[in-house]
N, C-alpha and C positions, 0 to 999 in steps of 0.2 A: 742749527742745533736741533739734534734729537729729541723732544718731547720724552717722558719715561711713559710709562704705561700708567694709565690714572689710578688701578688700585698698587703700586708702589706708593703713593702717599697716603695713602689712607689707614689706620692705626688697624693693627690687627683683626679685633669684633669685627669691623668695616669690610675687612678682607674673607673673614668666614662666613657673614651673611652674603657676602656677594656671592661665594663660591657653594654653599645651598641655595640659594636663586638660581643659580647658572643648573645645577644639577634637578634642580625641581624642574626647571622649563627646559631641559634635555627631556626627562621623563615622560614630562606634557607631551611632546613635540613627539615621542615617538611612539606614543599611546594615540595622538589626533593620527597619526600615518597610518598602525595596524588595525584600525577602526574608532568603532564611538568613543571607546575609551570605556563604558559604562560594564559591568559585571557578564562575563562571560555568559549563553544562555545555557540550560540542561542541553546534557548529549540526548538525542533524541535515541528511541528505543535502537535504533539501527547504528548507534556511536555508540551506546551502550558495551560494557564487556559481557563478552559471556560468560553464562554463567551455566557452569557444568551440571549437564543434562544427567536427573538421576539413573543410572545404569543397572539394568535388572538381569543379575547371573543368568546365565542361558539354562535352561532346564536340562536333564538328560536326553540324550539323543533320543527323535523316534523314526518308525517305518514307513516311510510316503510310500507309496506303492504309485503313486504319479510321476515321484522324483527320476532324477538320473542316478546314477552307481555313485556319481560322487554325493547327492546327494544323503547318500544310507549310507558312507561310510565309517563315518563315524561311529553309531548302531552296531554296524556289522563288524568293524573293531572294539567296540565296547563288549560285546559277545561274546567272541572270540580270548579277551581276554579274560571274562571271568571263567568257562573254560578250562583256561591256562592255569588258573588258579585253583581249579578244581580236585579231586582226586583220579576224575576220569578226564585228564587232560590229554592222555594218550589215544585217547578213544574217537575215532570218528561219525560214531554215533550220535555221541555229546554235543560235538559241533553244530553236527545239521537238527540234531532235535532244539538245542538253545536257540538258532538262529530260526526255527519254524515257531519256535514258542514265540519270538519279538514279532513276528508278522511276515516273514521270507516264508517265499512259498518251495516247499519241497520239489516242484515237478522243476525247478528253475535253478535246483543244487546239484551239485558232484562232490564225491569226497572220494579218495584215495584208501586205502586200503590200511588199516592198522598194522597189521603183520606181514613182511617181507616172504620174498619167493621160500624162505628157505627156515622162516619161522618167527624168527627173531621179530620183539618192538620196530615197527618202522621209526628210520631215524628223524622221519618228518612227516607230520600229514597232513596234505593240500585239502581244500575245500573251496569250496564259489559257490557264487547264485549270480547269473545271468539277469544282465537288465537289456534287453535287444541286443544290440549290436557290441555292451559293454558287460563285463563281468567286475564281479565285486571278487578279489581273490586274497585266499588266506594262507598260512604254513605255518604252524607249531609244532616243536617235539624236540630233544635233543641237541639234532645238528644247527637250531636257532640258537636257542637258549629262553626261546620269547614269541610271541605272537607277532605276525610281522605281515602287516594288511595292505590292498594297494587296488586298484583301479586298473583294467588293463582290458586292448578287446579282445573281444569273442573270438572262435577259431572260426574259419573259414567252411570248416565241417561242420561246426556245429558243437553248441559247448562252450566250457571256459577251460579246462585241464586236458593235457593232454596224455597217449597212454588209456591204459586201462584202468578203468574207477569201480568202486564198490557198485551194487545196486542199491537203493534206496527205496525199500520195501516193506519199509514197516509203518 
């Protein structure tokens, strides 16, 4: 004959203190397995979370004359746009004098011409400044709608534009 299981006789109380025994010394048993058991230690600086680093708005762009073309471009579109925004935004003048005034040196510019063969507002007017082997190159007027800057190389000849460009004489 089958024996029952010992806490079958035993009166209820009997049976729930057995069965929080049993679950205490589960808990023991699997607290001695994952270590001492005793209170976790501090994350050390390097378990630590981070914690976000205060971030300082970038300033307006400026002119490294060390930099590369991508470097100033920024600069050289921040220019370019106000400019744009200008009353002499038509004017190729404006251009290369606002970008001489931020620190581009004139002997390193080209601009295209304001006025078409035949008189008319040009529908667009190029501009650059030459960083060696790289140009900084611009177009606003019209057939944009908006200033519209970019990064690109030098010609082979020499220059950033090509065609015939204004002189730069003042």
């Amino acid at each position: 004959m089958v024996r029952p299981f010992p806490l079958a006789r035993t009166s209820p109380p009997a049976r729930a203190v057995a069965a929080v025994g049993g679950v205490t010394l589960t808990i023991l048993l699997l607290a001695a397995c994952s270590g001492d058991g005793g209170p976790s230690p501090a994350p050390s600086v390097s378990e630590a979370a981070p914690t976000p680093a205060a971030s300082t708005p970038p300033g307006p762009p400026k002119y490294d004359p060390q930099g590369t073309a991508a470097d100033n471009l920024p600069l050289f579109t921040q220019v370019a746009e106000q400019v744009w925004g200008s009353p002499q935004s038509g004017e190729g003048r404006a251009y290369v004098d606002a970008l001489a005034a931020a620190g581009f040196d004139k002997s390193d510019m080209q601009v295209s011409e304001d006025l078409s063969t035949i008189g008319n507002a040009a529908e667009a007017l190029q501009f650059s400044v030459q960083f060696g082997d790289e140009c900084l190159l611009g177009q606003a007027g019209p057939v944009t709608g908006r200033v519209v800057t970019t990064v690109g190389p030098a010609l082979a000849s020499g220059g950033c534009l090509l065609g015939e460009t204004r002189p730069i004489d003042w």
